[in-house]
C-alpha positions as CSV (number, residue, x, y, z in Angstrom):
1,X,21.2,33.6,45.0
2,X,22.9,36.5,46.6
3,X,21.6,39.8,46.2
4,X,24.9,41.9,47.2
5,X,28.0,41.6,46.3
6,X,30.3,40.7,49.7
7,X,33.2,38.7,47.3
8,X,31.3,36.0,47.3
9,X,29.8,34.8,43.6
10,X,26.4,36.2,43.1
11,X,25.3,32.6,41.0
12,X,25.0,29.4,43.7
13,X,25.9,25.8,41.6
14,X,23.1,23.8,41.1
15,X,23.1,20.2,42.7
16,X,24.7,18.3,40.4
17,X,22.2,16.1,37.6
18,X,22.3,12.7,36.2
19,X,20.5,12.1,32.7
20,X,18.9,9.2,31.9
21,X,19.6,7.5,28.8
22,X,18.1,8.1,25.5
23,X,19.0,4.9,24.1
24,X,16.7,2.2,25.6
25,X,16.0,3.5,29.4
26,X,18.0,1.0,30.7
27,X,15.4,-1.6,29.4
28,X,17.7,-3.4,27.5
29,X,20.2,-3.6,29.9
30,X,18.2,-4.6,32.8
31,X,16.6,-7.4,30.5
32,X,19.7,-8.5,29.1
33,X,21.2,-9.1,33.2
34,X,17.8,-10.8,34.1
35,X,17.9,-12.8,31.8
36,X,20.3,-16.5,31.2
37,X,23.5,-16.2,29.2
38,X,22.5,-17.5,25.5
39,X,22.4,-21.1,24.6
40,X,24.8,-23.2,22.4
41,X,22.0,-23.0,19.6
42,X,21.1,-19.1,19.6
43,X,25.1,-18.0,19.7
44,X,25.4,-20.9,16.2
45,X,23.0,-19.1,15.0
46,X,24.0,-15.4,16.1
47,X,27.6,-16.9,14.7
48,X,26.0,-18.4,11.3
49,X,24.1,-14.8,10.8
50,X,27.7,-12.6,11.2
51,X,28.9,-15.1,8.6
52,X,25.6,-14.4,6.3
53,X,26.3,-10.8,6.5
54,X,29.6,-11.0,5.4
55,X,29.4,-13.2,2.3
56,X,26.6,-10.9,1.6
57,X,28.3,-7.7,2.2
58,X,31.6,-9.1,0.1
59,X,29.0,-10.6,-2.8
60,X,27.7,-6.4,-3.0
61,X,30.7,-5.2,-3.2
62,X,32.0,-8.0,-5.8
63,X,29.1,-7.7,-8.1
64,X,29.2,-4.1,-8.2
65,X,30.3,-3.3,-11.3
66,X,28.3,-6.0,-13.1
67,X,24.8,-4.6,-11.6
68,X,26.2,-1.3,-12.3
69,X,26.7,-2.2,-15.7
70,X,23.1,-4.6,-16.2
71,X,21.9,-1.6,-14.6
72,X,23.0,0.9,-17.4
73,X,21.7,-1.5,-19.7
74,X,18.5,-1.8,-19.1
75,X,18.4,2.9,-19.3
76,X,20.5,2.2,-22.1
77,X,17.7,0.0,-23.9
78,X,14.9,2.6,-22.3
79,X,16.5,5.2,-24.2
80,X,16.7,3.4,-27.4
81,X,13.0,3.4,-27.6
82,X,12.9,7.1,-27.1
83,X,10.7,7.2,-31.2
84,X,8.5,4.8,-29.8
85,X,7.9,6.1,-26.2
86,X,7.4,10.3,-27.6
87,X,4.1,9.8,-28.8
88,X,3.2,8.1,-25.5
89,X,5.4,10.5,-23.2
90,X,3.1,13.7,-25.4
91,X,-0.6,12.0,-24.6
92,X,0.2,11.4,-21.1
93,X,1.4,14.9,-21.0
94,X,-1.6,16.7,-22.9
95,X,-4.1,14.2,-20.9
96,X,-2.5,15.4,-18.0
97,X,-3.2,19.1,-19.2
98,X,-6.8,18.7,-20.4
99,X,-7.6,17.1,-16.9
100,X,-5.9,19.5,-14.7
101,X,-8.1,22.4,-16.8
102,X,-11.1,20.3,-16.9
103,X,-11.1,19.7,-12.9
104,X,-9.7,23.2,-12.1
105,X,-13.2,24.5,-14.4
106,X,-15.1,22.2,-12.4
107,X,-13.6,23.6,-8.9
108,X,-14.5,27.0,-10.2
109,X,-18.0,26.0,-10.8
110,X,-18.4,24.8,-7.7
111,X,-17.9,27.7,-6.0
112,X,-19.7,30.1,-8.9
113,X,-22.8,28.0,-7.5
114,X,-22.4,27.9,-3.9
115,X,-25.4,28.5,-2.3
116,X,-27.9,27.0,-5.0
117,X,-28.2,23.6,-3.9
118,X,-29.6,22.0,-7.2
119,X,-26.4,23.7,-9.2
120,X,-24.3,22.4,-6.2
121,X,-25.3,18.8,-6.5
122,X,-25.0,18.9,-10.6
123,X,-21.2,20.4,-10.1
124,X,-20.2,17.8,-7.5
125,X,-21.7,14.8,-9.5
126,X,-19.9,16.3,-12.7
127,X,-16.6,16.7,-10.8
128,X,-16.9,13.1,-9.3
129,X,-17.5,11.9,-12.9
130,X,-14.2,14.1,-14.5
131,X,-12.0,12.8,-11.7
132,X,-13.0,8.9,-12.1
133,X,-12.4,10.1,-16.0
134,X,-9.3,11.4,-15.5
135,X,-7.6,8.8,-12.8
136,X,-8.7,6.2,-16.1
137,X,-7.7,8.0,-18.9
138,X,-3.9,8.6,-17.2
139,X,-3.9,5.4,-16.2
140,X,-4.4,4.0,-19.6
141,X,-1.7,6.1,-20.9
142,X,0.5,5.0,-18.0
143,X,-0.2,1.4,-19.0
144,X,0.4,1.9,-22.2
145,X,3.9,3.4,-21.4
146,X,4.5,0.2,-18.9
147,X,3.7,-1.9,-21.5
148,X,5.8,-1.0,-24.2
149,X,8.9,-0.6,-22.2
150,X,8.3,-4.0,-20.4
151,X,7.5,-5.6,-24.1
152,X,10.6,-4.8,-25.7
153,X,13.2,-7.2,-26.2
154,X,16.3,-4.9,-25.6
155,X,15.0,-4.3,-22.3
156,X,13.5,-7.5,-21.4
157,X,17.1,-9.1,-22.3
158,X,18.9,-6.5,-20.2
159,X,16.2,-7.2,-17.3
160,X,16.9,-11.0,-17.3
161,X,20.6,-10.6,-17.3
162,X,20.5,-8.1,-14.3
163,X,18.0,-11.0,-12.5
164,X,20.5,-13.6,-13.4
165,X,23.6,-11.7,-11.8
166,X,21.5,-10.9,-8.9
167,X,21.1,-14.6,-7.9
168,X,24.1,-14.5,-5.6
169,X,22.1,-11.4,-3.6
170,X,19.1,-12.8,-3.8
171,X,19.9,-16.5,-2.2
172,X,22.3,-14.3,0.2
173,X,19.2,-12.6,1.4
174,X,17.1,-15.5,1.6
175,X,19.8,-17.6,4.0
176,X,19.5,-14.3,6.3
177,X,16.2,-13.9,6.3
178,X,16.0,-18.1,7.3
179,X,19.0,-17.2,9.9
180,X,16.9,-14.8,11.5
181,X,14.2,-16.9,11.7
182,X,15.7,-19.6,13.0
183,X,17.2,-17.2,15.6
184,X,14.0,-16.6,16.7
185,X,12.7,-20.0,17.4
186,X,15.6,-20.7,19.3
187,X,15.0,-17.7,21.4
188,X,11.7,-18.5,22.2
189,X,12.8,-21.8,22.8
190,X,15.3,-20.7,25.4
191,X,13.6,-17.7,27.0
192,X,10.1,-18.6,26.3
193,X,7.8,-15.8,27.3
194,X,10.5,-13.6,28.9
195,X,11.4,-11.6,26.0
């Protein structure tokens, strides 16, 4: 850099940079020219997975609605239970409150009786024993939540018709899921421990 100012510029360029790229390092590249063009079998099956992904893709889009409308269903059929799940929802919520207060009490101890070992151990045993209570009683009331939703006909009936006009997706899936595996074999076939 210059220091005066003799009409030249006062900033000299830089030599000029080349980035490297952030996609892959030029692994993928260099792999993909070192190694042999594709077999028959891996570009049927590279073919027979762009066809999968299509039906599958067209089966989303056709289905839609109806799993948008087994969908609302099955909250429909949630919410008609809303008498029978209240007296649930309130003892999950007041467990939830009591054992919040009952563990916050024991945290307090804790640290009320730092520094007297004996009252120390007795605190930490009693939290230990409030939490294990706790994690059991909420999951009981979880459970019991679980439970009656999963029981009730309305909602088991919407569930099973949502599964039944899911089948398409679901085999969809499944023929991908075998196309990709079968792509694999071939690959190893054809490349081995190259790739």
């Amino acid at each position: 850099m210059q220091t005066r100012n003799s009409g030249r510029s006062l900033i000299e360029p830089l030599e000029s940079r080349q980035l490297l790229s952030g996609s892959d390092l030029g692994l993928g590249g260099w792999l993909l020219n070192h190694l042999p063009s594709p077999d028959a079998a891996v570009k049927a099956d590279l073919a027979k997975i762009k066809t999968d992904q299509a039906k599958l893709l067209a089966d989303e889009k056709a289905l839609l609605p109806t799993l948008q409308a087994d969908r609302q269903a099955i909250d429909a059929a949630i919410k008609a239970m809303a008498p029978k799940l209240a007296p649930l929802q309130t003892t999950l919520k007041n467990d939830i409150t009591k054992w919040q207060t009952t563990i916050f009490s024991d945290f307090t101890a804790i640290r009320t009786d730092r520094g007297n070992a004996t009252k120390e151990t007795a605190d930490l045993a009693k939290l230990k024993a409030d939490l294990t209570s706790a994690a059991t009683a909420l999951k009981a009331d979880r459970t019991a939540i679980t439970n009656l939703i999963s029981n009730d006909p309305g909602v088991i009936a919407a569930n099973t018709k949502l599964a039944n006009d899911s089948k398409t997706l679901t085999a969809d899936k499944a023929t991908l899921a075998a196309d990709y595996t079968q792509l694999q074999k071939d690959l190893k076939a054809q490349y081995g421990s190259k790739i």
